[in-house]
N, C-alpha and C positions, 0 to 999 in steps of 0.2 A: 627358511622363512625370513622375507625384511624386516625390517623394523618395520615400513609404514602397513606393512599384513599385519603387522603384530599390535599396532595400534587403530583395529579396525570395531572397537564402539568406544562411547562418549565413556566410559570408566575408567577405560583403558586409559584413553588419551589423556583425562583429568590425573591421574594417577603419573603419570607421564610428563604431562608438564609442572607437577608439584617437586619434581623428581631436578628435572634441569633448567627450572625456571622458578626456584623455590620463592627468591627475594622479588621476582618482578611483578608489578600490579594486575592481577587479573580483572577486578570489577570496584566500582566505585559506585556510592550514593552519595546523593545529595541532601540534607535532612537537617531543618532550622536553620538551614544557609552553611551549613559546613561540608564539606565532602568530606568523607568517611573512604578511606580503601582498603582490599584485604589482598593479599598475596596470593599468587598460585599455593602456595605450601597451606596455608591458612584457609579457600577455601577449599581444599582438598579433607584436612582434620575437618572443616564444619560440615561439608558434602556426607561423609563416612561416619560421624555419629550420627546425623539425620536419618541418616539408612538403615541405621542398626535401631533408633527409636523408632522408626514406620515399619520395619520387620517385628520389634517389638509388639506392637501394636495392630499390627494381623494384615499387612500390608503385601502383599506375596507375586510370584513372579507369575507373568500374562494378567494382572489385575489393572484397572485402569483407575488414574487417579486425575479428579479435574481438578484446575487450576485457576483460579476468578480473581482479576484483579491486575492495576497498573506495574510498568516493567518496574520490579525491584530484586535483590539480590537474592532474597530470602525464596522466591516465586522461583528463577531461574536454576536455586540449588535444589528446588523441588522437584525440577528435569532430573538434577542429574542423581540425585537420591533415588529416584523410583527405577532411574534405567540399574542402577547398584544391584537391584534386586530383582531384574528383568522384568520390572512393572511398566508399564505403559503411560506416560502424562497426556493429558488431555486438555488443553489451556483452551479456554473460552473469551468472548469479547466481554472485558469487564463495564463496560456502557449497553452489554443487553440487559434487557427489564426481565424480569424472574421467570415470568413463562415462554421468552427464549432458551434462557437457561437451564430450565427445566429440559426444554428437548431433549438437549444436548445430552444433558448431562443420564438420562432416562435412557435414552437410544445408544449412549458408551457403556452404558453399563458400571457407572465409576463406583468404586466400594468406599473410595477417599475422596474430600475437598481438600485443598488448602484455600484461603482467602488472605484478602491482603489487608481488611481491617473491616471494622463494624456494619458498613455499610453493604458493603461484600456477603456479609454473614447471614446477617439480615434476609438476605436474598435467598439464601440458599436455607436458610431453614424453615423460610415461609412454603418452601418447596419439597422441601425431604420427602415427603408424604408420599410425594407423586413420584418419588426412586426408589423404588422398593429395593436396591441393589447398595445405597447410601448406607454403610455405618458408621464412618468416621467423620470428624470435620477439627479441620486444623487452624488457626489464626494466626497471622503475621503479628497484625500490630494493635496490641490488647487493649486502646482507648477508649471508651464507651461500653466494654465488655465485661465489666469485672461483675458484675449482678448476673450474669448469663449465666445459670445451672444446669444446664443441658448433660448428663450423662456421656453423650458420646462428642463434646466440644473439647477440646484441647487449643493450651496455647502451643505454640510452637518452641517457643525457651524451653518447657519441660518437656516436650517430644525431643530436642536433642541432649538435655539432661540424662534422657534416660538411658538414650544411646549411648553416650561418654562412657558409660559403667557396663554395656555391654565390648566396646570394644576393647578397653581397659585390661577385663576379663580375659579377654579371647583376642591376644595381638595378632590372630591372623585369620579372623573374621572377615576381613575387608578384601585381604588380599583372594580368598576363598571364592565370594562374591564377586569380585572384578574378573578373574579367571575365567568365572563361567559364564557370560555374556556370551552372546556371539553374533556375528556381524551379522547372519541373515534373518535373526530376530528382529519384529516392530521394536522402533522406539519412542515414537512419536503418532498419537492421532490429532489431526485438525480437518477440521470442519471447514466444509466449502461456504462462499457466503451467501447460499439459496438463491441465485439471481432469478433460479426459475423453477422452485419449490422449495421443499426443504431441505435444508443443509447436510449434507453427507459426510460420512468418518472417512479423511483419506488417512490407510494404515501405510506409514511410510518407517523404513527397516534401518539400522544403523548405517550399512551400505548404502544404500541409497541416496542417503542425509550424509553420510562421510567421504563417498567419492565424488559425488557432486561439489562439495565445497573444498574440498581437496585440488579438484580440477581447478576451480576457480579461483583459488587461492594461488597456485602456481601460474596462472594464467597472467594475473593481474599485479604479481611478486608482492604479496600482502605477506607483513611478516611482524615481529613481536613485538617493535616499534610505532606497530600502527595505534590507533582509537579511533573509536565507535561510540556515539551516543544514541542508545537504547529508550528511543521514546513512540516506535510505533507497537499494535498492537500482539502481543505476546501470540495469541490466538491465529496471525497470521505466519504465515509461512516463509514470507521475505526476513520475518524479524528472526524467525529459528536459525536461520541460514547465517544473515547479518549478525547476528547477536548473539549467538551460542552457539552454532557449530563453526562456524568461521576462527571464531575467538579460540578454542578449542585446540582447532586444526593450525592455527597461524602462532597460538598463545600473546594473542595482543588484548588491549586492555577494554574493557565496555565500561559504559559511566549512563547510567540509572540518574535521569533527572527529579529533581526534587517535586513536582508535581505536572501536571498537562497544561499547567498555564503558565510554568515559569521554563518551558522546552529552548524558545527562542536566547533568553538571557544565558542559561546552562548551556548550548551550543557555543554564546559568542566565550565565556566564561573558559571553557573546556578549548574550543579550537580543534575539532578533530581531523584528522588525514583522511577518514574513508566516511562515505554521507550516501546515503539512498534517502529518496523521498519521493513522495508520487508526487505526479507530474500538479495536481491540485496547489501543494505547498508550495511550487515553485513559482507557481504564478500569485498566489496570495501574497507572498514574499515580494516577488516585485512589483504587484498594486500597490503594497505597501510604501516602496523607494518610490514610486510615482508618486503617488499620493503628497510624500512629504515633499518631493523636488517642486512641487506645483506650490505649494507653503513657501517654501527656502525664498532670499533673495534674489533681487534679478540675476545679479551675478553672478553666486551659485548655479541657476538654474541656466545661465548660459555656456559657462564654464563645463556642467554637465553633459548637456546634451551635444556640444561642441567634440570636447573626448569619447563621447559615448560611439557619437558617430563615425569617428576612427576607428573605435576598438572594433565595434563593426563590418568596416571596412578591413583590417589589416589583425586583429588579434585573434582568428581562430586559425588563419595562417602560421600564425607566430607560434600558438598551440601545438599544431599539428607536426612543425618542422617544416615548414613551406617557404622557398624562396620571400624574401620580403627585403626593400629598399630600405638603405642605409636610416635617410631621412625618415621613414614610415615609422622605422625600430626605433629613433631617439624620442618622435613623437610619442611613439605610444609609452617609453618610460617615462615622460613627462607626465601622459595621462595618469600612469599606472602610481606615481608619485601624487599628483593632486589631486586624482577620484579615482580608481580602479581598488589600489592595497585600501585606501579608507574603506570602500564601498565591503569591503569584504570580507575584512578589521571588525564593521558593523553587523553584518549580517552572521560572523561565526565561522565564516568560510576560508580565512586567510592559508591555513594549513594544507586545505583538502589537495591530498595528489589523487582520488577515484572518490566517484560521484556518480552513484545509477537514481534513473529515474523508470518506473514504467508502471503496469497494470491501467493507463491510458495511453493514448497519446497526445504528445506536448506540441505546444504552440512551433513552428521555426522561428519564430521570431525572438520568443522566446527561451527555448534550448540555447540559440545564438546569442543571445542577451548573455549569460551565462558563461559560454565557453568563449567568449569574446573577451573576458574579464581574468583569462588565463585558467579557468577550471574546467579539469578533466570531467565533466561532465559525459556518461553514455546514458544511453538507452538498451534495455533491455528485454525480453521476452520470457516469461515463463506462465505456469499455474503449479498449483500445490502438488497436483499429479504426478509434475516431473520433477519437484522438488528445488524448485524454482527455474533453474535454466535451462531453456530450449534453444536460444538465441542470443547473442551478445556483440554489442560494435565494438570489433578491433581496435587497438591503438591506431592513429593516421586512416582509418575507414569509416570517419564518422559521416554519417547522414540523418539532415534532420528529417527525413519521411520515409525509414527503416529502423526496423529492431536488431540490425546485422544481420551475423550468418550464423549457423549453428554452433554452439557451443560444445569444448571438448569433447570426446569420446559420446557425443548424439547426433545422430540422423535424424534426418528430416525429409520430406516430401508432400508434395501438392497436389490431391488427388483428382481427377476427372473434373469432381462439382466447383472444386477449388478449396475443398476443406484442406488445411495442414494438418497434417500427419507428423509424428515424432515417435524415436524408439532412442532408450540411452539408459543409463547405470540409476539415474534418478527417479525411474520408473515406478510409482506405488504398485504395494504389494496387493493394495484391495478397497474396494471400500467396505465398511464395514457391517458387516450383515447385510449386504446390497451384493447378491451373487448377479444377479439381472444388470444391474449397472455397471458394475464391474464389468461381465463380459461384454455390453455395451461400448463400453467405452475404451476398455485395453483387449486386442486380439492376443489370441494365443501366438503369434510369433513378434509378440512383442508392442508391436507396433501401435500407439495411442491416438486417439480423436481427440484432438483438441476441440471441437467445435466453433472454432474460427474458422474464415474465408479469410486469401491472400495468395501473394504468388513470389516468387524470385527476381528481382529484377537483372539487368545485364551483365552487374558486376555479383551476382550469384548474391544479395543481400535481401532479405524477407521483407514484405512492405503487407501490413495487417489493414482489412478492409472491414473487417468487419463481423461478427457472429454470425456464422454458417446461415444457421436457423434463421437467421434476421433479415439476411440479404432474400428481398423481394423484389418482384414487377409491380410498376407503375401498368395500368389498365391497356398501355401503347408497347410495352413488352420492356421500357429501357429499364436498366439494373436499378433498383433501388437498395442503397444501403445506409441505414438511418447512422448508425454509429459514426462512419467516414463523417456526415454531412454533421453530425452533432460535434465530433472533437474539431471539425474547421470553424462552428460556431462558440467554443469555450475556446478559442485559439485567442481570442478577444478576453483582456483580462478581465473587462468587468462583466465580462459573461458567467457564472457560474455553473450553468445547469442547462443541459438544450433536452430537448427528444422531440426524432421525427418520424411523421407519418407518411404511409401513401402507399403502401402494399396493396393492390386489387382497389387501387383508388384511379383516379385523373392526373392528379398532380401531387408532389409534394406538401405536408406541409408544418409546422412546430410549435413547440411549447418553449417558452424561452425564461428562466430563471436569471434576473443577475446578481451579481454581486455587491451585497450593500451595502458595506465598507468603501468600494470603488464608486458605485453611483451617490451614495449618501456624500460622501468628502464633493464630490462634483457638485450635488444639491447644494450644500453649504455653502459653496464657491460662487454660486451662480444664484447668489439667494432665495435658494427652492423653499419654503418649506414642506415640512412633510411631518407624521408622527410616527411612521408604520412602514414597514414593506407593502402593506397592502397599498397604501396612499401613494407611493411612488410608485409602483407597478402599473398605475392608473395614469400617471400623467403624461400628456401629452409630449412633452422635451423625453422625457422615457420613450416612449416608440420611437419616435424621431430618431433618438441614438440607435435603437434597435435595429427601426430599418435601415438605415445606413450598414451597419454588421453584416445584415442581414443578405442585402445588394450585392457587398463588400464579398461576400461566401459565393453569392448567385455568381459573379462574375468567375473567381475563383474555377469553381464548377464546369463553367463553360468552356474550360483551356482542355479539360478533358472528355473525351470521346465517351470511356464509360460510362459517366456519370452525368455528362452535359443537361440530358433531359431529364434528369431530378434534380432543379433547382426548388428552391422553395417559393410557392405564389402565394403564400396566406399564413400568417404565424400571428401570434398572440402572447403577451407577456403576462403570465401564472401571477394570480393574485396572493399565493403563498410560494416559500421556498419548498422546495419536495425535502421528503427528512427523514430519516430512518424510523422515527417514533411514530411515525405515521404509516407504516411501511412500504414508504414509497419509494426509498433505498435500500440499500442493504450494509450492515456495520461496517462495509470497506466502502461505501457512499459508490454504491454502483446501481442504476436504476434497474428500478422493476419496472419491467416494460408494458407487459401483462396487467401488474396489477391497476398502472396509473392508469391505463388506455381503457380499462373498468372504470376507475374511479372517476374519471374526468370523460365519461363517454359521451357528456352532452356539448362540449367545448368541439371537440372533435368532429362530431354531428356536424356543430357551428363552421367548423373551418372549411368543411366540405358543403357547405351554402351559401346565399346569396347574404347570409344576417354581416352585420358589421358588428354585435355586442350579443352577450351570451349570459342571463344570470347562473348563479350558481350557488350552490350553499354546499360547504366541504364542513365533514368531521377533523377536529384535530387535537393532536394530545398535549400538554402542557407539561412542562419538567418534572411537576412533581406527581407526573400517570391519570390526573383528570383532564375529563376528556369535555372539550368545547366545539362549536361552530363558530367559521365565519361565514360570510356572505359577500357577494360582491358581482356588479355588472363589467366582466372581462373584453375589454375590446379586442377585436379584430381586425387585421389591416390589409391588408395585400402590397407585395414587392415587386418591385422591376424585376424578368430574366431578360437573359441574354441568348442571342443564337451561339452554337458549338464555334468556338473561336481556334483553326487547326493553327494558321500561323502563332496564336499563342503559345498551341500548346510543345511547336517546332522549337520555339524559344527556349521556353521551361527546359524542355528535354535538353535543350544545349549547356 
């Protein structure tokens, strides 16, 4: 047997790197402005009394134990405590309101909580009731709790207090337990994010979760050298990979930000080498650098966009290993000396050698903006099913309007309708008490539905069009596919939010959210004022910028054959932003297609008539779960198309 068989679950491994990695930093917090770190050897002892106090404590193997609450160290060792004793963790989105969590946690069947402090708790005991399967509940961080008398509430200090004296006891307790794990055991359930009902247990097996990132670890030569800053959410599947099994697998170091509003300053702070972030952050990030280059001096601002425009031209060449002219290369270290290392210095990025972006698709403009500036920036492809990776771009194979070619040891294929198909080591085991779904969705010889549309393109690289289910006719037979035509209009930074229509309709047409950070700094500039999104949503200079986007996409559209005659002729700019409390997204900010196309059915109505304005009055929910109305008279506009332009699209392809 190898070694890497013999380190095939997360105890093994933990046990493994406390072993030849005893002094090097595995995980760090942030907490009152100091980092805190603890060593692989150190948390390996705190891992192994945790286990032995939740075994204590009636915590037992196949049991599921959910987890609520932002990334921190004590959360992450609750993974790997429960897999000690072949328990199953179940992490949740800690920004759902109680009767999401409820589902959740009622539909896993969890016998355990852990939480991350008062507010978290709160949550979960306003709920217990409705978990009949709920006995225990653990707390992180005891602030606000010390009055809490609940029978079955525990802090967490004395659950591993109690441990300590079990393993003390019994020196080879631990080893006993790690032994008996086994790789085709679940170790992880997460929840899909309901884009189109409610949210499903994917059971995903230590195999699964350990050759997957094993693959990708060796792929991408990630090793114990690296860091990772752990600030997306625990409950999704990118972060398991990223943030705990990766870590595991490479034994490199994770650093737990001090809260969700201090993420930005702990990135520049930290510096790390490897960075994922959905395609959203990266553009909010550089609305941001826009925003203030439009503030800075002239000089600055010319200085800027002077080098910017080289990097442009000449630095994803320089990236990639590309031929590039003597003169090009000293300019650009000129830039990379007066704006590029600052710009990057600022943003937290100076370090990073790997950089994935995906779960949308990102601007080119954009993505190049980035890899322009010397970082490895890719895109990639996955869902929770395959345990993230289906697809990944090459080193020297990047393109910005593909998610690459299959990743390691996964097949791939495009079936008749143009759904992709995937089979690979990553494959979940099930979903959870969902035998119908299950077979649904994974066939017996393997092979899974993604329910995406797309295809291969020449150089054998996946280029995603759009959810199966989504891609409709226009009333004239041509493809409509809302998603493609929505990521070309958030391709535009101060776009935030698109969704379009036109299935079994005439034409095209959308809903257009923007970004109010990006348009408000513009207001300010241009002496707008306003007090609301709703007030700017409404103004006239507001559309104006829209339908220019909007034009700006219709053209776009037209370079291509398949999609030319779904341009958009009538859109409208949403008098609120769409928001998961609302449930018009879903906790990974993915729209509900379904549900808005209900809730705004009379806009719709409007876009497919002669009206120019539309009133409307929407329910909406306010931070602290009360629920209000607004109201408002929504304009209408109509955009210039264009005819199918082939020598463009002759161009493009060259």
């Amino acid at each position: 047997m190898t070694e890497t068989n013999k380190l095939d679950t997360f105890p093994k491994l933990l046990r493994h790197n406390a072993e030849i990695r005893a002094k090097r930093p595995a995980i760090r917090e942030k907490d009152h402005g100091i980092w805190q770190s603890w060593t692989w050897a150190e948390v390996y002892e705190e891992v192994k009394a945790y286990a032995a106090g939740l075994d204590k404590l009636g915590l037992k193997a196949g049991d599921h134990i959910g987890i609520v609450g932002s990334n921190r160290p004590r959360l992450y060792w609750t993974m790997a405590a429960a897999q000690f004793l072949g328990a199953i963790p179940v992490p949740v989105y800690a920004d759902g309101v109680a009767e999401e969590l409820q589902y959740i946690l009622d539909n896993a069947e969890v016998t355990f909580v852990v939480t991350e402090d008062q507010e978290q708790t709160d949550k979960i005991l306003s709920v217990q009731e409705n978990v009949p399967t709920l006995k225990q509940i653990i707390f992180d961080d005891p602030r606000g709790l010390r009055d809490y008398n609940e029978e079955n509430l525990h802090d967490y200090v004395n659950v591993v207090d109690a441990g300590k004296q079990v393993v003390k006891k019994d020196l080879a307790w631990a080893d006993r337990m790690i032994d008996a794990t086994k790789a085709e055991k679940a170790s992880i359930m997460l929840y899909t994010s309901g884009t189109t009902g409610k949210p499903k247990g994917v059971v995903l097996s230590h195999n699964n979760i350990l050759i997957t990132a094993r693959n990708a670890v060796d792929l991408e030569g990630l090793n114990e050298t690296d860091e990772v800053l752990a600030y997306l959410p625990m409950a999704w599947v990118g972060d398991h990979i990223f943030s705990y099994a990766q870590s595991l697998v490479a034994g490199f170091c994770v650093s737990c930000p001090e809260s969700t509003d201090t993420v930005l300053n702990d990135l520049w702070e930290l510096g790390p080498t490897y960075y994922f972030a959905p395609p959203r952050i990266f553009e909010s990030t550089l609305t941001t650098v826009m925003i203030r280059m439009e503030d800075a001096s002239k000089i600055k601002r010319k200085m800027f966009h002077y080098f910017m425009d080289h990097a442009r031209k000449t630095g994803v060449d320089i990236l990639d290993g590309k031929p590039v002219g003597l003169m090009d290369r000293i300019k650009y270290a000129i830039g990379n000396t007066l704006v590029y290392a600052p710009l990057k210095n600022a943003l937290g990025l100076s370090r990073i050698r790997l950089g994935y972006t995906a779960g949308e698709a990102i601007g080119p403009e954009i993505f190049e903006f980035y890899r322009s500036l010397g970082i490895n920036l890719k895109q990639l492809y996955g869902m929770t099913e395959a345990s993230v990776f289906v697809a990944i771009q090459p080193n020297g194979e990047i393109k910005a309007d593909t998610v690459g070619v299959p990743a390691p040891d996964v097949e791939v294929k495009v079936e008749d309708n143009g759904e992709i198909m995937y089979r690979g080591p990553g494959t979940f085991m099930e979903y959870y008490k969902n035998p119908e779904s299950t077979a649904e969705t994974k066939q017996a010889d393997g092979w899974v539905h993604t329910g995406d549309a797309g295809f291969f393109d020449e150089d054998g690289h996946i280029k995603i069009i759009d959810r199966a289910k989504d891609v409709g006719k226009l009333n004239d037979g041509t493809m409509m596919a809302p998603k493609y035509i929505e990521n070309k209009l958030k391709f535009f930074p101060n776009i935030k939010e698109a969704v379009a229509f036109g299935h079994d309709r005439d034409y095209c047409a959308a809903f257009i959210n923007f970004d109010l950070e990006a348009v408000g700094n513009w207001a300010e500039r241009n002496n707008i004022a306003y007090a609301s999104y709703q007030e700017l949503a409404a103004h006239p200079e507001v559309y104006k910028i829209m339908k220019e986007h909007v034009e700006a996409v219709n053209r776009s559209l037209s370079t291509e054959e398949r999609v030319a005659g779904s341009q958009i002729k009538r859109f409208l700019v949403l008098h609120k932003a769409l928001d998961a409390d609302d449930g018009e997204l879903t906790r990974t900010s993915k729209v509900r297609r379904k549900f808005v196309a209900e809730r705004y059915e009379p806009l719709i109505d409007a876009l497919y008539s002669d009206k120019t304005s539309c009133h409307i009055e929407t329910e909406v929910t306010y931070e602290d779960g009360r629920k209000g109305s607004i109201s408002a008279d929504v304009q209408i506009m109509d955009a210039d198309t264009f005819p199918f332009n082939a020598t463009a699209m002759a161009a493009a392809a060259e």
